[in-house]
N, C-alpha and C positions, 0 to 999 in steps of 0.2 A: 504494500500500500504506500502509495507518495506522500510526502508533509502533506500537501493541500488535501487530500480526501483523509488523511489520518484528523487533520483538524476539527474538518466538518463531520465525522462520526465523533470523534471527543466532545466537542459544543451540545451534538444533538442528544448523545445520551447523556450530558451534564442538567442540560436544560431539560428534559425528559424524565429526572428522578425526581421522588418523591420530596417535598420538603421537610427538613428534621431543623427543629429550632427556631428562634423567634428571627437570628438573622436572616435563615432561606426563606420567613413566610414576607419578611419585608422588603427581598429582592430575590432576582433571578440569578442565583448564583451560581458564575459558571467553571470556577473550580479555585482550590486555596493553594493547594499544596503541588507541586514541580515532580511528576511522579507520570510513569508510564512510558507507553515506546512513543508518542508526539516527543517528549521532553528529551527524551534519551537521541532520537535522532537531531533535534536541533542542537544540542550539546556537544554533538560528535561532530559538529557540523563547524560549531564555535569553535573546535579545535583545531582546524585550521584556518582562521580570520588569522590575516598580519596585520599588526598593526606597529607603530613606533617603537621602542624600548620603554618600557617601564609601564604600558598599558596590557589592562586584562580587558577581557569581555565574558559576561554572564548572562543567562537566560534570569530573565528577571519577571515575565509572567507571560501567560498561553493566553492570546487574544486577538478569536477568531475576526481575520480578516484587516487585521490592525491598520490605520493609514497614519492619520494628523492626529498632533497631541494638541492640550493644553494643560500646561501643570497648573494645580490650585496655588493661587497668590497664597492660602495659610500651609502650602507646604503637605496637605494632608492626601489629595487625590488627584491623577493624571487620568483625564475625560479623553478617550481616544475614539475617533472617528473613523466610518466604514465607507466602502462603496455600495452597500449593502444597503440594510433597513435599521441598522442600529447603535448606538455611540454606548460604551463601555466606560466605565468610574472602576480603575483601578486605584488600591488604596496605597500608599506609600508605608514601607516600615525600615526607618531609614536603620533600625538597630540589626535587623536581619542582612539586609544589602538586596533582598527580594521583595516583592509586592507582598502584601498580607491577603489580598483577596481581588476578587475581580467580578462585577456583578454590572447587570443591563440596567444602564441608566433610564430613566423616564421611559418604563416597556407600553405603558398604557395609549404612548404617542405613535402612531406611523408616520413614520418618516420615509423620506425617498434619497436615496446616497449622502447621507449625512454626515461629507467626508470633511470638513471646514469646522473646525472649533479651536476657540480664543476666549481669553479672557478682559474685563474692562478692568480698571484699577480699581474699581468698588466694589469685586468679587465676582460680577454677572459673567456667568458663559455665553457665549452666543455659539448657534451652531448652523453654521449654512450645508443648507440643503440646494440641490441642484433647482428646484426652483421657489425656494423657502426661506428665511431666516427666523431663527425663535431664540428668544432670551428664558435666561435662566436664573431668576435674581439671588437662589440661594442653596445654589447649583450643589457647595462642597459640604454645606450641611445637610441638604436632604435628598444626599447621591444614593441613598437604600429605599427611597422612600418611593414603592409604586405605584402611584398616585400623583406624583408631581407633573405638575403644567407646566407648559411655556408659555411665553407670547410673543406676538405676531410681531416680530420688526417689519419684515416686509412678508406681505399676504403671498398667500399659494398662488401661483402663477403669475405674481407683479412682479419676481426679480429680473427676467427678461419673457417675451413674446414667447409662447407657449410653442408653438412650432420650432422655435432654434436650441428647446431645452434637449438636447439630444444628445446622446453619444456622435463621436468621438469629445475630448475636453469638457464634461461635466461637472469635473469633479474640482469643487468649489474650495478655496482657503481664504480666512479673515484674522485680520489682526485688532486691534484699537491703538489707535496710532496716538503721541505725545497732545495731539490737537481735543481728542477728546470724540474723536469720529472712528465710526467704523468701515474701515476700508474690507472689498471684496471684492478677489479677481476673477471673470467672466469668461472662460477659453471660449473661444467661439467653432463651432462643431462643423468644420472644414479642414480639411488640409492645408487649402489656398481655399481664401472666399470667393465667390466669383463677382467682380463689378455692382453687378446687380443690388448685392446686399450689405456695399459697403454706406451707403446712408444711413440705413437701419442700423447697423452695427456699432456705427459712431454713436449716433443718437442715442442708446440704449447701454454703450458702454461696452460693448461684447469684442472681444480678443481685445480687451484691455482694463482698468481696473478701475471701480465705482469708488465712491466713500457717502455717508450719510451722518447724518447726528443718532447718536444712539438708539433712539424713538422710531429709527425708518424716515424724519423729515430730513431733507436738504440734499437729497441726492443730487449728485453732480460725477462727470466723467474727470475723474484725475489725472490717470493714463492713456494714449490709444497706442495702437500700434504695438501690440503683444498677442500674439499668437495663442499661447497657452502656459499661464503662470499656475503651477499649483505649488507654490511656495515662496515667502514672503516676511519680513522682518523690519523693526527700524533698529538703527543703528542706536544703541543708548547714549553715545557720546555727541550728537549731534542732529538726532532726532531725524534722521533722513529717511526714506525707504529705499530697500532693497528689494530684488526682487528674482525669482530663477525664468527662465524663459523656454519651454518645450520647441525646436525649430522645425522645420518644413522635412516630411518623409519622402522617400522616393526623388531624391537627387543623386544619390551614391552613397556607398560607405561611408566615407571620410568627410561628407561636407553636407547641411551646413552646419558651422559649430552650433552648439549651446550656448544660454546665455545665462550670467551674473548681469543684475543691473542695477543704476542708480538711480533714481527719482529725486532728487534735491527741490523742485517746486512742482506745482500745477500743472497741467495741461502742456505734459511734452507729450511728443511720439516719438514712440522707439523703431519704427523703421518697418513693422513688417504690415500687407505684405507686399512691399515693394523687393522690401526684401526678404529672407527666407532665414538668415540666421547670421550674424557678424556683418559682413558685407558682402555675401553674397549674393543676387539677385535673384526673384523667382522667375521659372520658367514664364508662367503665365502674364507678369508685370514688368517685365524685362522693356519690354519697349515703352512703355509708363516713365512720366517724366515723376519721379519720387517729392513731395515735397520738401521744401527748405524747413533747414534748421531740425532734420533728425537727429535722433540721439543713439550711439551705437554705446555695444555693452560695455562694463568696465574690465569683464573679463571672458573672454571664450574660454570654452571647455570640449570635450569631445563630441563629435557627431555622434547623434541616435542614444546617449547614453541615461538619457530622460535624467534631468536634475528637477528633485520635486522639491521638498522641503528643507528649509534651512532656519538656521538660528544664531546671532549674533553671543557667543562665548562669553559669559562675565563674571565667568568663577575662579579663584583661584587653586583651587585642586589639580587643575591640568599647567605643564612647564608656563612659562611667561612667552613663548613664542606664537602660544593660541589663544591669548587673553587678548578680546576686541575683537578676531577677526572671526570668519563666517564656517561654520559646521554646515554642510549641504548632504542628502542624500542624491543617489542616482541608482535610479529605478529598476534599469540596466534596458538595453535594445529590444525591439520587437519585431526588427525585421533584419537586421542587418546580418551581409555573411560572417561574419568571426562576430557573435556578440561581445558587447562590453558593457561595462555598469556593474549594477549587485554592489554597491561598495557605498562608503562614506566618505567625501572629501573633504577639504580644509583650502579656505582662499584665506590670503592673508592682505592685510591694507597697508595701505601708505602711510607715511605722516599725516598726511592730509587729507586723509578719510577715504580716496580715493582708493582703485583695486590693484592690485600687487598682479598676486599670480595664487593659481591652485595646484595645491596637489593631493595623491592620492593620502587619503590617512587610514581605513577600515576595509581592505579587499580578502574575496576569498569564495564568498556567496556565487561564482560563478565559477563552476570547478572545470577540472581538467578534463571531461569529457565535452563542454562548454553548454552546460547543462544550468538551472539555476536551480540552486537548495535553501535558497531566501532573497528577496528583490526587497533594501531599503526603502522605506517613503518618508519616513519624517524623522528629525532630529527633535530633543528637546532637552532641558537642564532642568535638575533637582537641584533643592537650596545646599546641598553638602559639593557642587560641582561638577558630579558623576552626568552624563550622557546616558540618557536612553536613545532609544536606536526602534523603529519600529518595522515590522515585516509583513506584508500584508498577503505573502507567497505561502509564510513558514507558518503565520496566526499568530505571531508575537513579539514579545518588548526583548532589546540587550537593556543592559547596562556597562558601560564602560568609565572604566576607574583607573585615574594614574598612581599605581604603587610604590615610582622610580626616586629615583635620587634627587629630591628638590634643592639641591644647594646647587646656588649659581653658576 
């Protein structure tokens, strides 16, 4: 049996057993303890990740379908989001170095790929749905609680035209940005859009990224010209966004790269799809006179290696060479011949907040028959420093800890 069908028989006979005790009658509990052949093969798995010197990695909990986190501001729960039906409150136990439990957040709700959750600074989760957003005022207190509600940031079928809610680029990530807004970025469900739908697109925000005031008022388009961002951060030193960028399939192997970006104000465009990824041109816009004053990324990275989620470093548990700059997942390839991805990378910045370079930091997920045994989607930090790491191939969380030599 492969991870992905081992997961979904573990989940279904988890969720399938009887409830014993007043915790499983107050949630859907879908298991405590790191035990079985899921575990056993993901561990063996971990055994071969490289990573730097002085870093471990741990299986830190089973959670089917796992994508984007949001750790609780009180330190106490990481709300992990699906492409599925369902978002997950595991519990933090910082004294074990493993989750203490893992249970279906708000099961009473149907949600539709409820892969985008963040937190505001006054503790609300918000959880974007491919055409939904619902707040969560007191998300990390009554994560057991099956009966809890949301509300309606933006209503069932107002975040875009019901028709362009589609696969491919559904799947939705949000932050709350220094301003006090809720930014959320909209892939737009084409490879290359065709002319026709570049009005609407704009208008509405789609292959680039919205913000609104908390409540759902004040939407406005902040970004255009992004393809497919499903990962997103501001920088804490200067308040900026960043952003990852999915680029154009079916050009070849090797091009066009991926994208790191920066957003410092308003209403730029980053270029696509005039262009297809760094600067390269699409086939179909080639002869398209590109608008002035594009914005190209700070940093390219590999062709097809899908960079989804990333997070701005601000712990000091990892060397001082990764304090400030950017932990990104890549998803790994879907079509290409020699896949690549499955891994975790690291960009580093400049003095001046601008992009350095990347490199690999967590590979391995992609073995030597070029097979994958777990595909990255989101990074995230706990207040002790450590890296979680989420898998949405394997159904579950790392944990990565530096044990190494901290003196200078």
């Amino acid at each position: 049996m492969n991870i992905r069908l081992a997961g979904i028989a573990f989940c279904l006979l988890a969720l399938s057993a009887p409830a014993r005790g007043q915790e499983a009658e107050r949630s859907a509990l879908v298991h405590v303890i790191q035990t079985g052949p899921q575990s056993e093969t993901i561990k063996k798995t971990l055994e071969t990740i490289k990573l730097p010197p002085g870093f471990k990695i741990r299986l830190y909990a089973l959670v089917p379908g796992a994508r984007h986190m949001a750790a609780g501001p009180q330190g106490k729960v990481i709300f992990v989001g699906t492409g599925e039906t369902k978002v997950y409150a595991v519990t933090v136990d910082a004294a074990s170095g493993v989750a203490g439990g893992v249970s279906e957040f708000a099961p009473a709700i149907e949600m539709n790929a409820p892969n985008g959750v963040c937190f505001g600074k006054d503790g609300v989760l918000y959880v974007a749905e491919i055409d939904r957003v619902l707040s969560f005022p007191r998300a990390e207190e009554d994560y057991q609680d099956p009966s809890v509600r949301g509300n309606a940031v933006v209503e069932q079928d107002k975040l875009l035209p019901v028709e362009d809610a589609r696969a491919p680029h559904n799947a939705r990530v949000c932050r709350v940005g220094p301003d006090g807004k809720l930014y959320i970025a909209l892939g737009q469900p084409y490879n290359v859009p065709p002319k026709t739908k570049m009005d609407e697109f704009n208008e509405w925000g789609i292959g680039g990224i919205i913000r609104m005031n908390l409540d759902g008022t004040g939407r406005e388009v902040f970004a255009r010209g992004i393809r497919n961002s499903v990962g997103m951060d501001f920088n804490p030193k200067d308040g900026i966004l960043w952003f990852t960028d999915n680029q154009v399939d079916r050009m070849g192997d090797d091009i066009p790269p991926e994208e790191l970006n920066r957003a410092p104000t308003a209403g730029l465009n980053f270029g696509f799809p005039w262009y297809g990824g760094g600067h390269i041109r699409t086939n179909e816009y080639k002869d398209e006179t590109p608008p002035e004053g594009l914005v190209f990324p700070e940093i390219e990275t590999a062709a097809h290696a899908a960079d989804l989620g990333m997070t701005f470093y601000t712990g000091t548990n990892f060397p001082a060479k990764y304090r400030g700059g950017i932990f990104f997942a890549q998803h790994g390839s879907w079509n290409r011949t020699d896949p690549i991805g499955a891994r975790v990378s690291f960009a580093s910045l400049k003095p001046d907040g601008t992009g350095d370079k990347a490199e690999v930091f967590a590979e391995g997920w992609l073995n030597k028959k070029g097979a994958y045994d777990g595909r990255p989607v989101d990074v995230a930090q706990l207040p002790d420093g450590s890296l979680i790491v989420s898998d949405d191939f394997a159904g579950a969380l790392y944990r990565i800890t530096y044990e190494g030599d901290r003196r200078p």
